[in-house]
C-alpha positions as CSV (number, residue, x, y, z in Angstrom):
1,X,45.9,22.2,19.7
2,X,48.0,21.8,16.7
3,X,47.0,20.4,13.5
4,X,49.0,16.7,14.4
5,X,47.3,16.2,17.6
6,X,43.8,17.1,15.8
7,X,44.6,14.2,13.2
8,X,45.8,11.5,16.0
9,X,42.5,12.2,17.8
10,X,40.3,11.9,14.4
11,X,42.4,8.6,14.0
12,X,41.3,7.4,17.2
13,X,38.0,8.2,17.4
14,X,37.5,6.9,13.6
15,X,38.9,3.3,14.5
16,X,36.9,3.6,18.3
17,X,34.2,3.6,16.2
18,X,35.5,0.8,13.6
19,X,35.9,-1.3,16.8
20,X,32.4,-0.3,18.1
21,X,30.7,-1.5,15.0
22,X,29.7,-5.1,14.4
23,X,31.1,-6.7,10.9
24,X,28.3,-7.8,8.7
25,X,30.7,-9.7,5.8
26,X,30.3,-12.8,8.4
27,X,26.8,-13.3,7.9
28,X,26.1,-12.3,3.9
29,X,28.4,-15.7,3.4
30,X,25.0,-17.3,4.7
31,X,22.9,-15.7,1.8
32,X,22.7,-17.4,-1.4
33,X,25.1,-15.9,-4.1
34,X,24.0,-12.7,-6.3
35,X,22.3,-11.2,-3.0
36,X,23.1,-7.7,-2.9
37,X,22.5,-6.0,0.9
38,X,22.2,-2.8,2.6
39,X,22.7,-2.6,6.0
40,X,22.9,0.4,8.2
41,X,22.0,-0.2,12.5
42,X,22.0,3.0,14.7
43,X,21.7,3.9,18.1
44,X,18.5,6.1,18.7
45,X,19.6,9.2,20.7
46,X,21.0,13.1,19.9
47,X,24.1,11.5,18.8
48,X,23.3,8.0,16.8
49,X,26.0,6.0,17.0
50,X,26.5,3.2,14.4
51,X,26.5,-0.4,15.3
52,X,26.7,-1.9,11.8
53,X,27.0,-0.5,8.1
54,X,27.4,-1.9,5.2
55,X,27.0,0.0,2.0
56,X,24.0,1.8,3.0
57,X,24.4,4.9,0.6
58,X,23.2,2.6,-2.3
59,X,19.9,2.8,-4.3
60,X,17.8,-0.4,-4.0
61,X,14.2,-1.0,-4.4
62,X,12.5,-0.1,-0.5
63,X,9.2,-2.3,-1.5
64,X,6.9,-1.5,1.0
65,X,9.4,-0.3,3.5
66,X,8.6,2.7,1.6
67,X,5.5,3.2,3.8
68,X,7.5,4.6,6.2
69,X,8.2,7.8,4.7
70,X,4.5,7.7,3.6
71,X,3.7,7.7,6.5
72,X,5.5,10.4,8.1
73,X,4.6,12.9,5.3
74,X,1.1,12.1,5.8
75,X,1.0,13.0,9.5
76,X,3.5,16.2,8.7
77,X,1.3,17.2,5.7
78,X,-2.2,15.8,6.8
79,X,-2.0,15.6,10.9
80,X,-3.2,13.1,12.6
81,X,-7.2,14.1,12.6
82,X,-7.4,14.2,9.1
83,X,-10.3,12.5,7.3
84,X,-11.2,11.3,4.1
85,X,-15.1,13.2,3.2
86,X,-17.5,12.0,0.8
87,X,-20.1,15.0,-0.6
88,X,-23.5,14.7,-2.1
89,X,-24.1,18.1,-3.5
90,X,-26.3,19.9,-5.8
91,X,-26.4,23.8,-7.3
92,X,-30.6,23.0,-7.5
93,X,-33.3,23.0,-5.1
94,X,-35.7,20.4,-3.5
95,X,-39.4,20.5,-4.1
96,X,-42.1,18.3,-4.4
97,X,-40.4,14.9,-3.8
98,X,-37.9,16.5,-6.7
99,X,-34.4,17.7,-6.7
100,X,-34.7,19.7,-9.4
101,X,-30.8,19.6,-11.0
102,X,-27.7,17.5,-10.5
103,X,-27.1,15.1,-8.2
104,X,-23.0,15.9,-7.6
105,X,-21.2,12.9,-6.0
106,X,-18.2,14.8,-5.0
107,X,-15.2,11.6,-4.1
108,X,-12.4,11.8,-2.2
109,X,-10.2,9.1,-2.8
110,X,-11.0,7.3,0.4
111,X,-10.0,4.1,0.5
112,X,-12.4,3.2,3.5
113,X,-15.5,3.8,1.5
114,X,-17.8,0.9,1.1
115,X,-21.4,0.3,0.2
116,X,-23.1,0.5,3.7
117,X,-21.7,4.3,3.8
118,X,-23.1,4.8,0.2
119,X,-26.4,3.6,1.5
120,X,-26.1,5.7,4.6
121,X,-25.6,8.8,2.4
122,X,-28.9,7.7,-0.3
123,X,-30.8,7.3,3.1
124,X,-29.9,10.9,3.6
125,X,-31.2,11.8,0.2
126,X,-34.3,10.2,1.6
127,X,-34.4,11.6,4.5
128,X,-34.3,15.3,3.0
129,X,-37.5,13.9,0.9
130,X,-35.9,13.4,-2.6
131,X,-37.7,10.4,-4.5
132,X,-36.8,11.3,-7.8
133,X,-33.6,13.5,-9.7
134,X,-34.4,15.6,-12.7
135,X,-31.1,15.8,-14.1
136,X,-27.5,14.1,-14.3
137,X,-25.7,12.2,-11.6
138,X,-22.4,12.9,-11.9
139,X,-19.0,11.7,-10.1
140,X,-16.8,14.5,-9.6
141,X,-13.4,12.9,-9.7
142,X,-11.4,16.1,-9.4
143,X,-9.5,15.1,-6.5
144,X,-7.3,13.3,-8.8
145,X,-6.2,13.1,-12.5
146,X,-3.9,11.1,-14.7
147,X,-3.6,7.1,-15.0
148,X,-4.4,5.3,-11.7
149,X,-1.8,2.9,-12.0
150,X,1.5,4.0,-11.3
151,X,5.0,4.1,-13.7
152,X,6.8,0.6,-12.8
153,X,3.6,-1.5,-11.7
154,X,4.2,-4.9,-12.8
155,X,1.5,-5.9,-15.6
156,X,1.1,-8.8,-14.7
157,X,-0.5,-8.1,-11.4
158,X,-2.7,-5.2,-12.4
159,X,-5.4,-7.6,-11.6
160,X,-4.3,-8.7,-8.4
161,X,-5.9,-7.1,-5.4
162,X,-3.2,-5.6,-4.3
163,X,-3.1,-3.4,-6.7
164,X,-6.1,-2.5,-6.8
165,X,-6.0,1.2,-8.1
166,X,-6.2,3.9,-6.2
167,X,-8.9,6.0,-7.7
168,X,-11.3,8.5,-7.0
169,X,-13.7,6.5,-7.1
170,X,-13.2,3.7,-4.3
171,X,-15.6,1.3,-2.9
172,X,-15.6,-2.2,-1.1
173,X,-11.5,-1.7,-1.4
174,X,-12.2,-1.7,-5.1
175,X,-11.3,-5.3,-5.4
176,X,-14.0,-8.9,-5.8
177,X,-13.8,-12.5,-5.5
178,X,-14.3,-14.7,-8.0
179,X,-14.9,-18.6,-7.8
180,X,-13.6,-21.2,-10.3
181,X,-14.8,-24.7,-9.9
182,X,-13.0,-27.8,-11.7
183,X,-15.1,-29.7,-14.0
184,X,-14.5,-32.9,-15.3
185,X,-11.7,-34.0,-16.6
186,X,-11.3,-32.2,-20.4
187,X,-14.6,-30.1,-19.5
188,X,-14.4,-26.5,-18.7
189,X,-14.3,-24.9,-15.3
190,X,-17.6,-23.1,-13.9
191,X,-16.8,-19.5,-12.5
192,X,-19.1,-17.2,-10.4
193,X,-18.9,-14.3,-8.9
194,X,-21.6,-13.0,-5.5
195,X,-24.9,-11.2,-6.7
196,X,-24.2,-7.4,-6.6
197,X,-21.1,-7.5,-8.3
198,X,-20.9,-5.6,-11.1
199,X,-18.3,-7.5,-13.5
200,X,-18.4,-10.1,-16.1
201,X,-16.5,-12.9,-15.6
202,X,-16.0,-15.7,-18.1
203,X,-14.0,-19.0,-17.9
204,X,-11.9,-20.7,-20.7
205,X,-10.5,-22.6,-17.8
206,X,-9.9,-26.5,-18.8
207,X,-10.1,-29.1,-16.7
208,X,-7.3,-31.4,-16.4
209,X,-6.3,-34.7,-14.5
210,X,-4.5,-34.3,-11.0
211,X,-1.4,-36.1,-11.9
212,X,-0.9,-35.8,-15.7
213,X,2.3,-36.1,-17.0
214,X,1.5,-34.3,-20.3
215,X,3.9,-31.6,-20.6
216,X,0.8,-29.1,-22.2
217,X,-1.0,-29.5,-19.0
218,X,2.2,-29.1,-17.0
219,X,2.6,-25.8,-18.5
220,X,-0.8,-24.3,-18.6
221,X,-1.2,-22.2,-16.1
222,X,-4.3,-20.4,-14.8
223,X,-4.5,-17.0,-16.3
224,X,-6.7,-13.9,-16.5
225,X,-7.7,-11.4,-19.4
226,X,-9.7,-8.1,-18.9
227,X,-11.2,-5.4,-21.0
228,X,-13.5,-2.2,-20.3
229,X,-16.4,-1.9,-18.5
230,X,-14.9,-4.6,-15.8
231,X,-14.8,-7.7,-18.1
232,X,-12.7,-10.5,-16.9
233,X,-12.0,-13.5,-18.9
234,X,-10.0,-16.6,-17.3
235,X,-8.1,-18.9,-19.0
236,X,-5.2,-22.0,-18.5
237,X,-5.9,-24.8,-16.5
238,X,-7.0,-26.6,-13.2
239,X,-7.1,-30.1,-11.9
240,X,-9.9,-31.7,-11.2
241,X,-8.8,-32.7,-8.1
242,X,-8.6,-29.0,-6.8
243,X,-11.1,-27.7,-4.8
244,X,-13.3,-24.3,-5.5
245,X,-10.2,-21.9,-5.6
246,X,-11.3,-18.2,-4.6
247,X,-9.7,-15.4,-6.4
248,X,-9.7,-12.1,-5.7
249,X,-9.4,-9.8,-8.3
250,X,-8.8,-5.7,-8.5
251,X,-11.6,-3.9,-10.5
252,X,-10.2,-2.4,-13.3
253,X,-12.4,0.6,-14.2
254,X,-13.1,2.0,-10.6
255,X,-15.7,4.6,-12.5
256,X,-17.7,2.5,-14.2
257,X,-17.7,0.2,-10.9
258,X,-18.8,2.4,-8.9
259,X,-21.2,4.0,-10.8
260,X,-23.3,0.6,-11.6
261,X,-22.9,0.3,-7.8
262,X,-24.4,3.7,-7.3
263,X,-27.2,2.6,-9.8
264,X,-28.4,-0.4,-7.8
265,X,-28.4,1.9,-4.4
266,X,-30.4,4.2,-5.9
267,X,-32.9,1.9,-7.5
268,X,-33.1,0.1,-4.0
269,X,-33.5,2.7,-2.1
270,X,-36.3,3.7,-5.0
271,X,-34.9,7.2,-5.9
272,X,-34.8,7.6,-9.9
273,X,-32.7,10.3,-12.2
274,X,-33.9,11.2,-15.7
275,X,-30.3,11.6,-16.7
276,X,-27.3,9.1,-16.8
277,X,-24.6,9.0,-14.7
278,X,-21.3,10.2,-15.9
279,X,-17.6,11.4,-14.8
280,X,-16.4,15.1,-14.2
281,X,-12.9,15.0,-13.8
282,X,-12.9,18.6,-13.2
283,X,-13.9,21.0,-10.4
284,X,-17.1,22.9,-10.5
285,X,-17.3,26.9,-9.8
286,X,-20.8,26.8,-8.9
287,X,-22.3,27.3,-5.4
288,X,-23.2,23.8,-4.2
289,X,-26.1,22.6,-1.6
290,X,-24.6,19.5,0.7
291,X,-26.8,16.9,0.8
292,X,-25.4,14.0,2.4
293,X,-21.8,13.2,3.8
294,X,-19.8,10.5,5.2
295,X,-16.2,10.3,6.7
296,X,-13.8,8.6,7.0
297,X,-11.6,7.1,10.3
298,X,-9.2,9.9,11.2
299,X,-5.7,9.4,9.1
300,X,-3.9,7.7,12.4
301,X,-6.5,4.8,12.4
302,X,-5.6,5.0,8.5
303,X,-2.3,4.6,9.1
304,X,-2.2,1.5,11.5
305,X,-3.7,-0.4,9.0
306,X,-1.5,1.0,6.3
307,X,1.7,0.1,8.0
308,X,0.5,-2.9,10.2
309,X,-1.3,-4.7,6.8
310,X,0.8,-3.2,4.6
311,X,-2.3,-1.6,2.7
312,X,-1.3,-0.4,-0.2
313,X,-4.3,1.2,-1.7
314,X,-4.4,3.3,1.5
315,X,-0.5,4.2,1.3
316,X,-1.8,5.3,-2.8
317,X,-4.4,7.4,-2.0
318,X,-2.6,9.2,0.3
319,X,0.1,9.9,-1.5
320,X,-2.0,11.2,-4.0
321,X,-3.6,13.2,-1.5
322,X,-0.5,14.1,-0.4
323,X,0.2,16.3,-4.1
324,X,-3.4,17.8,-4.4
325,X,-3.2,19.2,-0.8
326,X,0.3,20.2,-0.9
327,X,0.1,21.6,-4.3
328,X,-3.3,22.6,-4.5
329,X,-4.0,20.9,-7.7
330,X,-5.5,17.3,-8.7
331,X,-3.3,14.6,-7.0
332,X,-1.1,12.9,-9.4
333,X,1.4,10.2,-9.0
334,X,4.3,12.8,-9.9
335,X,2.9,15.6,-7.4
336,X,2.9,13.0,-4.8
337,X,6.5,12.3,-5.2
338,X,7.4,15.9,-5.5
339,X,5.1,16.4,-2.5
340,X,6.7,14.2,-0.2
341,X,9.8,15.3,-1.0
342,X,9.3,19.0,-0.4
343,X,6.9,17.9,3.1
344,X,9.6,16.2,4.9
345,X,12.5,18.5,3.3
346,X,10.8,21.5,5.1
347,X,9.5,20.1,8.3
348,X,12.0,17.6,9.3
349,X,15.2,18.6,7.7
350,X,15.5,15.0,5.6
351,X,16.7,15.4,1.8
352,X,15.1,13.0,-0.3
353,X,16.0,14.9,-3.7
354,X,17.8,11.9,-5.5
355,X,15.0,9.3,-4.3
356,X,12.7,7.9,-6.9
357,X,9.4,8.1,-5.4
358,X,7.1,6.6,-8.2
359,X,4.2,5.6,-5.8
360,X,3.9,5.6,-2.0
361,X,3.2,2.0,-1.7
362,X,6.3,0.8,-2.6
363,X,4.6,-1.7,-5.2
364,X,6.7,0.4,-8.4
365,X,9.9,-1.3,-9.2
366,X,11.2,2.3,-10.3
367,X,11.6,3.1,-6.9
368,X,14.8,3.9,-5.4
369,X,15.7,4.8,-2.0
370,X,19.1,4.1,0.0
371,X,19.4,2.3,3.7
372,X,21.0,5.9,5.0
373,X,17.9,8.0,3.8
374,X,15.2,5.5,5.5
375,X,17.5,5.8,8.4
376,X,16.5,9.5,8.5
377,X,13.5,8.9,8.0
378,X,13.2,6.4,11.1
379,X,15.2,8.6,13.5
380,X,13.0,11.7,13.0
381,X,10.0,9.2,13.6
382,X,11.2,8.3,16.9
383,X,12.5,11.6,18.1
384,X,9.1,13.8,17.2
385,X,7.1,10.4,18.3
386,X,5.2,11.7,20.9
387,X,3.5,13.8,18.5
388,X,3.5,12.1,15.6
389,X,2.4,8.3,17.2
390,X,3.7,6.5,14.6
391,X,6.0,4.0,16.1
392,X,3.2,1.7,17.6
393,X,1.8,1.7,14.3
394,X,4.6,-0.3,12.9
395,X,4.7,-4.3,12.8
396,X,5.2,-6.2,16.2
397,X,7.3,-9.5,16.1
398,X,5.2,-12.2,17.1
399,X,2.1,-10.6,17.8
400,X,0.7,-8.5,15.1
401,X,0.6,-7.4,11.3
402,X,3.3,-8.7,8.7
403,X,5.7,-9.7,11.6
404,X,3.3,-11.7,13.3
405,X,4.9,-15.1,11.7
406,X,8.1,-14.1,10.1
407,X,10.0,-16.8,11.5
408,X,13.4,-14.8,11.9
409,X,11.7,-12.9,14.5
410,X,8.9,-14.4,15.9
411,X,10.2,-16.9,19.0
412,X,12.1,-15.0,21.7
413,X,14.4,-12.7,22.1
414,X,13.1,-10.9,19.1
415,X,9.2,-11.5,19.8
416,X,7.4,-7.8,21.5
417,X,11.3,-6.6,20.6
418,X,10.8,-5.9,17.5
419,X,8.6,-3.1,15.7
420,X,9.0,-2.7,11.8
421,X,7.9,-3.0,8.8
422,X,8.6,-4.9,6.0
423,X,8.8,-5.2,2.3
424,X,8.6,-7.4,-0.2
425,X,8.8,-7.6,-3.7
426,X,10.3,-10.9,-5.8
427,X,14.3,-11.0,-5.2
428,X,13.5,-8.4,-2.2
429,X,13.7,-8.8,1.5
430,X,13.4,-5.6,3.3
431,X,13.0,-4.1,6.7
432,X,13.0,-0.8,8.0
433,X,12.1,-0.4,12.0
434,X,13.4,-0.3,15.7
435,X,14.4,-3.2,18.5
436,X,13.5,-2.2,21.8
437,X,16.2,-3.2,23.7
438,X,15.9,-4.5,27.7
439,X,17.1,-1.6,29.1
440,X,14.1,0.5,27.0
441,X,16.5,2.2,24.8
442,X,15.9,1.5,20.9
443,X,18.4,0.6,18.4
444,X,17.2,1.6,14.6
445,X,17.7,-0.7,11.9
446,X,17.5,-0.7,7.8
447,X,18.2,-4.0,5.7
448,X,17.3,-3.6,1.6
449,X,18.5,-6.4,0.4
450,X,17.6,-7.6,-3.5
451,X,18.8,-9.6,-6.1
452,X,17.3,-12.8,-3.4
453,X,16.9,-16.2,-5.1
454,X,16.9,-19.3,-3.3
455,X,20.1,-21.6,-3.9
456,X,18.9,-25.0,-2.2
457,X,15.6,-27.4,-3.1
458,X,15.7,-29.0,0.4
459,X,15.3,-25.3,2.3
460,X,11.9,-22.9,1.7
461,X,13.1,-20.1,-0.5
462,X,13.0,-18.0,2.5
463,X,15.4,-20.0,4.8
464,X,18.5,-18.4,4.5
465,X,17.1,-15.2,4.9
466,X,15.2,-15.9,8.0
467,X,18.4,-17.2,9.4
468,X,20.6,-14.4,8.2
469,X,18.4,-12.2,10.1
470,X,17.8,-14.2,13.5
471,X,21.6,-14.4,13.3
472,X,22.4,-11.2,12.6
473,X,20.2,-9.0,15.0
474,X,20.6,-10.9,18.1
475,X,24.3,-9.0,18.3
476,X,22.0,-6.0,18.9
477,X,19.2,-7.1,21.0
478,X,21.1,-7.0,25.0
């Protein structure tokens, strides 16, 4: 064939394919002005075919879209069985109601633990006859090192519950509630927090009237302060009219919380220690007794509610996870990133070198990922998912998860259709997932769109995005 006829067929099979694909200019008129999208929609099969594109090889923040390729490092890395294991050790010896040396909590990072385990393990201790500890209690937190917030966390919601941080040390989802209860008007606000819970929480909070037009109350918002040793100070204002509002709030030294948790299990269960109980950040070399354990849920129930709930202290720990197991060091933010990248480099052929991976939660606005990568990402998933069992995992339109009620998708054709899942951070309105089409065969679909802000007071700020959507995906849904 000579080099002419070559080009004419390259010509024709490049505008086949222009003709094949669905223009998405049309529909971005309907998006408020300064949105910037990504769109990319494939065919699934050995040879994707591509229904719609628009500038997909562009960086944008994935949000928690960024799950997915959590996810699928997890299960490469990880496998499906693995589990989360919580240690009571000791290098000393039991005798006479005595456990003569340390008591070595060794933590895992698992971001299931919770107090009835901890008192399942202490009723181990029991069980084996200990009533009292002669020396130190110590939390070996040696499964991870460096800050447990990320790079690109917002300050502001370092409080919030979800972010709560992703520790070692985890218990109860390392997050509370708090209660704040108006006063009358010009008093201050009463605050409490359940028995058990080992945090301070005091209340500047003023009381104002329900409708006042002063433009100090207007302004004064309800705010929160924290120090060390889990001290939470609340501040701004509330209306009198309001009812109890219940907050919930991420514990701020997971350490400390846990071991004043710790403390009151022990003392309940009536086991003492003459020592104190402190932090060992590093590994020990000595030959250790097991005591008491307690697992976890295998990773695949981990991940349902990772991807389903968009849990983002269980897509954090296992990220971290991710680096010390790859790596075979303490798990650090950076590891994680590095260890993703190599994981699904190496067993599923998708380069992710020019990503920024910060966290695995997606909750880091230094994240950068591009519709075509997550388009790799998603097409491996559904070509190995027979083994890997990830796609029922994802967000079902208008039945479970964070698709349950998004009102682009939840009111036939796209309800049972539609399996993703979604991310959101302000300005962002991502998805990342797979419509199942009525002939079985699965179309694969990325949107990133930022720079979002609602143009119109009469509209919820999500309107035009919920009908940009509905709109959109309904050309790919036969």
């Amino acid at each position: 064939m000579t080099n002419f006829k070559v080009f004419i067929l390259f010509l024709v099979l490049f505008f086949s394919n222009l003709c094949l694909a669905q223009s998405v200019e049309p529909y971005i008129s309907t998006l408020p002005k300064g949105s910037d999208l990504s769109i990319l929609v494939q065919t699934v099969d050995s040879k994707p075919k591509t229904l719609a594109k628009y500038k997909s090889d562009q960086f944008k923040q994935p949000a928690s879209t960024q799950k997915v390729i959590t996810a699928l490092a997890a299960v490469l890395e990880l496998g499906n069985d693995y589990r989360f294991v919580t240690k009571m050790q000791t290098s000393g010896s039991i005798s006479n109601k005595q456990l003569n040396g340390d008591l070595i909590v060794q933590l895992s990072g698992d971001p299931t633990f919770n107090r009835e385990r901890l008192k399942a393990m202490i009723g181990q201790l029991r069980q084996k006859g200990i009533e009292k500890i002669s020396g130190k209690v110590i939390l070996d937190t040696s499964i991870f090192t460096s800050h447990d917030k990320a790079e690109g966390w917002s300050w502001n919601n370092l409080t919030a519950c979800f972010n709560a941080p992703p520790s070692a040390a985890i218990i109860d989802d390392n997050c509370f509630y708090a209660t704040v209860t108006p006063n009358k008007v010009g008093a201050t606000a009463s605050v409490s927090v359940s028995s058990g819970i080992p945090v301070v929480v005091t209340s500047e909070v003023k009381t104002i009237a329900a409708k006042s037009k002063d433009l100090q109350d207007k302004y004064c918002e309800l705010d929160v302060k924290y120090a060390d040793k889990n001290r939470y100070h609340l501040k701004g204002c509330i209306a009198s009219s309001s009812d109890k509002t219940a907050l919930k709030f991420a514990v701020i030294d997971p350490v400390d919380y846990f071991s004043a948790v710790l403390k009151s299990e022990l003392q309940k269960q009536k086991i003492s220690y003459s020592g104190q109980i402190i932090e060992r950040n590093q590994k020990s070399n000595a030959k250790l007794t097991l005591l008491a354990s307690s697992q976890s849920a295998p990773l695949s129930e981990l991940l349902t509610v990772m991807l389903k709930k968009s849990n983002n202290l269980y897509a954090d720990t296992i990220f971290r996870t991710l680096g010390a197991h790859y790596y075979n060091v303490p798990g650090t933010w950076r590891n994680g990133g590095d260890a993703v990248k190599q994981i699904l480099h190496k067993k599923a052929g998708i380069d992710l070198e020019n990503l920024v991976l910060a966290d695995g939660s997606g909750l880091s606005r230094l994240n950068l990922v591009s519709a075509d990568k997550l388009m790799e990402v998603l097409q491996y998933t559904l070509a190995k998912n027979s083994s890997l069992g990830l796609i029922e995992k994802l967000p079902i339109a208008g039945v479970d998860g964070t698709l349950q009620n998004r009102k682009s998708f939840n009111q036939s054709p796209f309800k049972e259709a539609i399996m993703a899942k979604t991310g959101y951070i302000q300005g962002s309105y991502n998805l990342a997932g797979f419509i199942k089409k009525s002939d079985g065969k699965y179309v694969a679909f990325v949107q990133l769109l930022t720079g979002y802000q609602a143009d119109t007071k009469g509209e919820p700020k999500n309107g035009a995005i919920m009908k940009f959507e509905s709109d959109f995906y309904k050309n790919f849904i036969k």
